[in-house]
C-alpha positions as CSV (number, residue, x, y, z in Angstrom):
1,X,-21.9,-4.1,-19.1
2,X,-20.8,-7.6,-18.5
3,X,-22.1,-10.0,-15.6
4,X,-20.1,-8.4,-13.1
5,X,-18.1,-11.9,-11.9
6,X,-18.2,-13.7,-15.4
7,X,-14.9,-13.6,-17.0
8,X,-14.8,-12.3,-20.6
9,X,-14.7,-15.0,-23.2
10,X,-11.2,-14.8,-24.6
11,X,-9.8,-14.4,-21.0
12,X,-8.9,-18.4,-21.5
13,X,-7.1,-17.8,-24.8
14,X,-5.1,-14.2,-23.2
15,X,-3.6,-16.7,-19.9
16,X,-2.9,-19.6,-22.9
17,X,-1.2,-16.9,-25.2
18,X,1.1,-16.6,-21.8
19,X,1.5,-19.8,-20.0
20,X,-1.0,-20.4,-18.0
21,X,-3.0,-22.9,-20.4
22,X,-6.1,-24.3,-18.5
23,X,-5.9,-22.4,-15.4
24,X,-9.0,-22.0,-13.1
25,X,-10.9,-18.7,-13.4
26,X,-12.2,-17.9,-10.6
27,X,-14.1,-14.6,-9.0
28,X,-12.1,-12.1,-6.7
29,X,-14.2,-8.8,-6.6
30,X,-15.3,-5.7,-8.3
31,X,-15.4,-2.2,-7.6
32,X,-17.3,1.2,-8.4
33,X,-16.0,1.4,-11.6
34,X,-16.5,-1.2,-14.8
35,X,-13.1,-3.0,-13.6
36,X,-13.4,-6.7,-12.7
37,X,-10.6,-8.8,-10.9
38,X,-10.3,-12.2,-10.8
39,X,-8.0,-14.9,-9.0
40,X,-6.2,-17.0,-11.5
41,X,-5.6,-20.8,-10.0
42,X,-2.9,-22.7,-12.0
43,X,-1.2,-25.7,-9.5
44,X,0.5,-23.8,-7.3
45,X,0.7,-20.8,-9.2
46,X,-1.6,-17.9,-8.3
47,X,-2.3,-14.2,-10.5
48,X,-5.0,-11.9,-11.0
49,X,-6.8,-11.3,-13.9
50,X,-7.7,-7.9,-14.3
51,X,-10.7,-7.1,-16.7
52,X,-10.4,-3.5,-17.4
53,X,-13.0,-3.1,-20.6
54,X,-12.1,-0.2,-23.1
55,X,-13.5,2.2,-24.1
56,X,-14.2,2.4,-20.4
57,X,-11.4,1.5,-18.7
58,X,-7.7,2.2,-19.6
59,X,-5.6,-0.3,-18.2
60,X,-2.1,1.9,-18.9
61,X,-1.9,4.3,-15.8
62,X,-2.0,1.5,-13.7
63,X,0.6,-0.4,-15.5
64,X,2.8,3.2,-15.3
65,X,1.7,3.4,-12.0
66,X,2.8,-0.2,-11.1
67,X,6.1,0.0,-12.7
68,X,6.6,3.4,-10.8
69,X,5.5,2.2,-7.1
70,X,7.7,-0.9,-7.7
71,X,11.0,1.0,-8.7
72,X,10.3,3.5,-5.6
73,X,10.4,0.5,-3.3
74,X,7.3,-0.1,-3.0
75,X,4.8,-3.2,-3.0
76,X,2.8,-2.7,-6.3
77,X,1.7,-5.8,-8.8
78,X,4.3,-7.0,-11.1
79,X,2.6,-6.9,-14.6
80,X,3.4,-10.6,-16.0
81,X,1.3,-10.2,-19.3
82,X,-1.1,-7.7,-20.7
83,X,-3.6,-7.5,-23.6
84,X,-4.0,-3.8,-23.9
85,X,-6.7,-4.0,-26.7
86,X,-8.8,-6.0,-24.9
87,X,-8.3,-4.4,-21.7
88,X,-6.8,-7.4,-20.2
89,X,-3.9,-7.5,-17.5
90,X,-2.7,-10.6,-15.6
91,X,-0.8,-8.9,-12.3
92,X,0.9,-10.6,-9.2
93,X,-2.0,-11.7,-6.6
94,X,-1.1,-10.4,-3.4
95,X,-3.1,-13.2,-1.7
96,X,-6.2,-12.6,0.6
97,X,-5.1,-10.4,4.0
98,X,-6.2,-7.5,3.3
99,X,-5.8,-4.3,5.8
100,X,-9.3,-3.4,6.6
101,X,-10.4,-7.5,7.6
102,X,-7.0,-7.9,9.3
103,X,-8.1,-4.5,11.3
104,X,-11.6,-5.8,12.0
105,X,-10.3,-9.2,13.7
106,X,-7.4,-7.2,15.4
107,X,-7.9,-4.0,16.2
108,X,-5.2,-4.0,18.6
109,X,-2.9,-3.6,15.8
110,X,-4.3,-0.5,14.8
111,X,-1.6,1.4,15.8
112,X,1.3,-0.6,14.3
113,X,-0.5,-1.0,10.5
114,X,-1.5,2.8,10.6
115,X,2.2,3.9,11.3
116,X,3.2,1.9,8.6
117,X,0.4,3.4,6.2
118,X,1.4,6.9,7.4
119,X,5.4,6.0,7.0
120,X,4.3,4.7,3.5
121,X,3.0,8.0,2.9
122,X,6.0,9.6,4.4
123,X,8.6,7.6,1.9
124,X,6.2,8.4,-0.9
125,X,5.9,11.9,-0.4
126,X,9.7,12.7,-0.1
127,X,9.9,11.7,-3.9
128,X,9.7,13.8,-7.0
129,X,6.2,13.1,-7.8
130,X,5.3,10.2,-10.6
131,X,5.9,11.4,-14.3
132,X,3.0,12.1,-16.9
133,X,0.2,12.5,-13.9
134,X,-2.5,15.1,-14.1
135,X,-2.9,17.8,-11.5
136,X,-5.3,17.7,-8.6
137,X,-5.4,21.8,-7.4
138,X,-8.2,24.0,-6.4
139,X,-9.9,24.0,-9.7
140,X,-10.0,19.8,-9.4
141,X,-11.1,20.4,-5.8
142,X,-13.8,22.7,-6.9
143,X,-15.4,20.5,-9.8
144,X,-15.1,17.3,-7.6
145,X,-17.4,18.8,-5.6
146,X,-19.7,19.8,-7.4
147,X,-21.2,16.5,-7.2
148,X,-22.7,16.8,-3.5
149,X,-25.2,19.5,-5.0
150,X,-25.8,17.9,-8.1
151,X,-26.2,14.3,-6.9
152,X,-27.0,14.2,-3.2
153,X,-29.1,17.8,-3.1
154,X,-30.9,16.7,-5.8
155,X,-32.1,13.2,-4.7
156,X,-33.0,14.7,-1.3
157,X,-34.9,17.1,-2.7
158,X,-32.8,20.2,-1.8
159,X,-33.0,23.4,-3.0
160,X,-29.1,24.8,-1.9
161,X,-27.1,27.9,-3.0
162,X,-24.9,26.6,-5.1
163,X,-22.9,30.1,-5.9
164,X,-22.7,30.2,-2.4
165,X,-21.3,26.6,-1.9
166,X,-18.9,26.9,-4.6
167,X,-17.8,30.4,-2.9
168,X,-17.6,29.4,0.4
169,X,-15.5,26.2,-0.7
170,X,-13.1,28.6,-3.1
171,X,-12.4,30.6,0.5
172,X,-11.1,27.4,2.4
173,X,-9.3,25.5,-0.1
174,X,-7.6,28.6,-1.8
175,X,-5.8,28.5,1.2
176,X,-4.8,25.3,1.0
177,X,-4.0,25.8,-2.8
178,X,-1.8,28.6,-1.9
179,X,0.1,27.2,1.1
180,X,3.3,26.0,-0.5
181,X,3.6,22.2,0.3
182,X,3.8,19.7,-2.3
183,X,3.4,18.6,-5.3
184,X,3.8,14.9,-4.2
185,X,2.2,12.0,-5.9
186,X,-1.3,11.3,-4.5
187,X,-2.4,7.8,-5.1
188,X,-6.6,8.9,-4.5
189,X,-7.8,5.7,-3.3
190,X,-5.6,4.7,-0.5
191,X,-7.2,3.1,2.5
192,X,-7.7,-0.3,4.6
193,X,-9.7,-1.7,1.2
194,X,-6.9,-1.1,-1.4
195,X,-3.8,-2.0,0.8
196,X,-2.6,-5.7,1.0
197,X,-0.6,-7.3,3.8
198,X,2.3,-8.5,2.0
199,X,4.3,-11.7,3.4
200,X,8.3,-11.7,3.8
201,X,8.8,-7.8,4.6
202,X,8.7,-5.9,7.9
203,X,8.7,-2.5,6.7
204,X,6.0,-0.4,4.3
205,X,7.0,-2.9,1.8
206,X,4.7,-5.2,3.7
207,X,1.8,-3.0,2.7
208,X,0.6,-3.9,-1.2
209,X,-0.9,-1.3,-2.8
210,X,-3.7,-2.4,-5.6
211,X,-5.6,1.0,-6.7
212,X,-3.6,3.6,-8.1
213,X,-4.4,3.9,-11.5
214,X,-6.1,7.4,-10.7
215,X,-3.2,8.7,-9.3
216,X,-2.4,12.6,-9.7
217,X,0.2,15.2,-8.4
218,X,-1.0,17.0,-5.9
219,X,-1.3,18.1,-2.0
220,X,0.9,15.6,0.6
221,X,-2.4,16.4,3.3
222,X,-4.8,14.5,1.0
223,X,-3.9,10.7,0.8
224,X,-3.1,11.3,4.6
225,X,-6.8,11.7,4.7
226,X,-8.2,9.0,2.5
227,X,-6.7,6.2,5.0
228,X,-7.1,7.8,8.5
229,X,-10.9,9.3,7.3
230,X,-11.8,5.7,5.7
231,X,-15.6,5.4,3.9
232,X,-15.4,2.2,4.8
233,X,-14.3,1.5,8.2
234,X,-14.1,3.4,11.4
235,X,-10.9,4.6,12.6
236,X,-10.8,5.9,16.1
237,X,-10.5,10.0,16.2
238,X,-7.0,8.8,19.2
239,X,-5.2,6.8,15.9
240,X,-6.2,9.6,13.6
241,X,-4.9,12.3,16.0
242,X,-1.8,10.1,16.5
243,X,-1.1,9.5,12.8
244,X,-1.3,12.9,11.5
245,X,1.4,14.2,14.7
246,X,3.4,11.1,13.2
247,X,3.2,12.4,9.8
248,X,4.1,16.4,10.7
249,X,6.8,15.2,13.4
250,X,8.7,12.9,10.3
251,X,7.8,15.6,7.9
252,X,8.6,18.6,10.5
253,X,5.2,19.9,9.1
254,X,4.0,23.4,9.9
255,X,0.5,24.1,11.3
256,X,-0.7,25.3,7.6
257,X,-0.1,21.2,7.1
258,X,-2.7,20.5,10.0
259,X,-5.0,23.3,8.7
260,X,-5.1,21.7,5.0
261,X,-5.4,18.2,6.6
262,X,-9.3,19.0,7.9
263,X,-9.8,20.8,4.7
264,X,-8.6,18.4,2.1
265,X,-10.6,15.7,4.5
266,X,-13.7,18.0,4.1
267,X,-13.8,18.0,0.7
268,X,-13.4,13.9,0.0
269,X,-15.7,13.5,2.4
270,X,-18.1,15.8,0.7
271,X,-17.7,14.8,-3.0
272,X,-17.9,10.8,-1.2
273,X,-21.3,11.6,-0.4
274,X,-22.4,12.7,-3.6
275,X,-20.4,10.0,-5.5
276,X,-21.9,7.6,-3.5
277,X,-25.6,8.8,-3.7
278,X,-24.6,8.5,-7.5
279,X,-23.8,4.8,-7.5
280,X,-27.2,4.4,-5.9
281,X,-29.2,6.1,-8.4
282,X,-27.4,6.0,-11.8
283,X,-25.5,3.0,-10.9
284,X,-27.7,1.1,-9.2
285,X,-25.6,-0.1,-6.1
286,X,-27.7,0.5,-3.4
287,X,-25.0,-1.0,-0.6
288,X,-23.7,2.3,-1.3
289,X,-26.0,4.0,0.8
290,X,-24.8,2.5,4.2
291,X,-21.3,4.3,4.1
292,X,-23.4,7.5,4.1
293,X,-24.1,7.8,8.3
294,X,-20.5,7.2,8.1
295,X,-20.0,9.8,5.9
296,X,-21.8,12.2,7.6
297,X,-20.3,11.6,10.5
298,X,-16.8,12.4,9.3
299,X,-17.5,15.4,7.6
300,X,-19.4,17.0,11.0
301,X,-16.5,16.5,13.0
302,X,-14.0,17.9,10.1
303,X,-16.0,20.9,9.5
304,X,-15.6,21.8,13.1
305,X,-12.1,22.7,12.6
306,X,-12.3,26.8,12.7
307,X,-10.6,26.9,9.3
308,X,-13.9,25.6,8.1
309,X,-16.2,28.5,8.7
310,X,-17.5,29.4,6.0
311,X,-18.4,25.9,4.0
312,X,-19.6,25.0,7.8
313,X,-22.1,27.9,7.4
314,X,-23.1,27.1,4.2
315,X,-24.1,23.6,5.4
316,X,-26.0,24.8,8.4
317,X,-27.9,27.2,6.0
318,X,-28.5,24.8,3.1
319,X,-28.5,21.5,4.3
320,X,-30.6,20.9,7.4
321,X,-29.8,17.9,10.1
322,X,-32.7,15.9,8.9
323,X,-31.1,15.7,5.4
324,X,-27.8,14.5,6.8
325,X,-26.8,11.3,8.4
326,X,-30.4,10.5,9.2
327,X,-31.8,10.7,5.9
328,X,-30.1,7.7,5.0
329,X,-31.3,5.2,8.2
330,X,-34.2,4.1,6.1
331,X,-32.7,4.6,2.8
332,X,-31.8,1.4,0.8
333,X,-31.4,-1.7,2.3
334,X,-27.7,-2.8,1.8
């Protein structure tokens, strides 16, 4: 893998090839995958050059997803030139206020950005889902987290039952599979890192979505999830309780949609901390190991919810306190 904020070599020739001749390159971020982004600096002309290296990376879903987001009304990157063979894309850059710093400087807006994420959600979900996207059921539930025992178990030395994990797991979210709502397009990696405040709009178009290239079809309860149960910043259990009654109250949402909420929360929360655990160990990114407490902390409060029983008893058999949040307090330095 490349040097994670040096631009590939023919990146100069791709931006010549479209009109942007002896721009600056200059680096923007990375992220837990082999995609690289990087701010391109041309006068007073700004774009993002995204490095997304095949065979690893396919840049195509996120151009479909792009084009789709866009055409729904909402704020996604233009695509101004791509290089598909090389895994090069050059997209709008959506400048530097992003939702989880703006958050952390004001968190008196918490409020007023969170109802715009949720209304985002809302406009989103009364769509006919994206075309060509994979599905994200209880069999996708089930392998995703299979992770926690294969990844975090393991490292922490943990001998669970895994037949009874799966099982207990196959109880709460066959509910949810079976409870009628959706499909609706479910972008996966929506929260206060991925969204971009957007200049010159006052509604959701003023939130700029940037990670959506592993979007699927799938339960309305989950993206609802990913932003008010973040990995990466706290959000107070009042604007979580107050966004999900905005969602059902807009939606008109039964109490089956509250009920998948906690679950669907459970089991990102779950596969998070194995996925994570895995970027530590295979990956080596040990930061990752200071969202666990986190982590752990989300998941304890989402397994109290009664419709949680069993996986909640298969964690207080299996997994014991000292191998939760507190395993990870003198874990890697970040």
């Amino acid at each position: 893998m490349a040097s994670p904020m040096i631009p590939p070599a023919f990146a100069p020739d791709f931006l010549a090839r479209h009109g942007w001749a002896g721009a600056e390159i200059q680096p923007l971020a990375g992220d837990a995958s082999f995609r690289r982004y990087f701010r391109v600096v041309d006068g007073s002309r700004r774009a993002v050059l995204m490095d997304a290296p095949p065979p690893h990376e396919d840049p195509r879903p996120f151009i479909a997803g792009a084009e789709w987001l866009v055409e729904a009304g909402l704020s996604a990157p233009r695509i101004l030139a791509r290089d598909l063979d090389r895994g090069l894309l050059l997209i709008d850059d959506f400048g530097d206020t992003r939702l989880r710093e703006t958050l952390d400087s004001a968190p008196e807006r918490e409020m007023e950005l969170y109802s715009l994420a949720v209304d985002l959600l809302v406009h989103l979900h009364r769509l006919p889902p994206m075309p060509g996207l994979r599905p994200h059921g209880l069999d996708q539930w089930l392998e995703e987290l299979q992770l926690f025992p294969d990844w975090y178990c393991k490292v922490l030395g943990l001998d669970v039952d895994v037949d009874g994990y799966q099982a207990a797991w196959r109880i709460v979210l066959g509910r949810v599979a079976g409870d009628g709502l959706g499909p609706v397009t479910v972008l996966r990696d929506f929260h206060a890192e991925n969204i971009m405040l957007v200049d010159g709009h006052g509604d959701i178009r003023h939130l700029g979505l940037l990670d959506f290239q592993d979007a699927v079809v799938g339960h309305p309860a989950y993206d609802l999830a990913s932003v008010l149960e973040d990995a990466r910043r706290d959000v107070s259990p009042a604007v979580e309780r107050a966004m999900l009654d905005r969602y059902m109250s807009t939606m008109a949402a039964a109490a089956d949609f509250e009920a998948a909420y906690w679950a669907l929360a459970a089991q990102r929360n779950t596969r998070i901390l194995g996925v994570f655990t895995r970027l530590w160990r295979r990956d080596g990114k040990p930061h990752y190991t200071s969202f666990q407490p986190r982590m752990w902390g989300l998941l304890e409060r989402d397994l109290l919810h009664p419709a949680l029983a069993p996986v909640r008893a298969w964690f207080d058999a299996n997994v014991p306190a000292e191998k939760r949040a507190a395993a990870w307090s003198e874990a890697v330095p970040a």
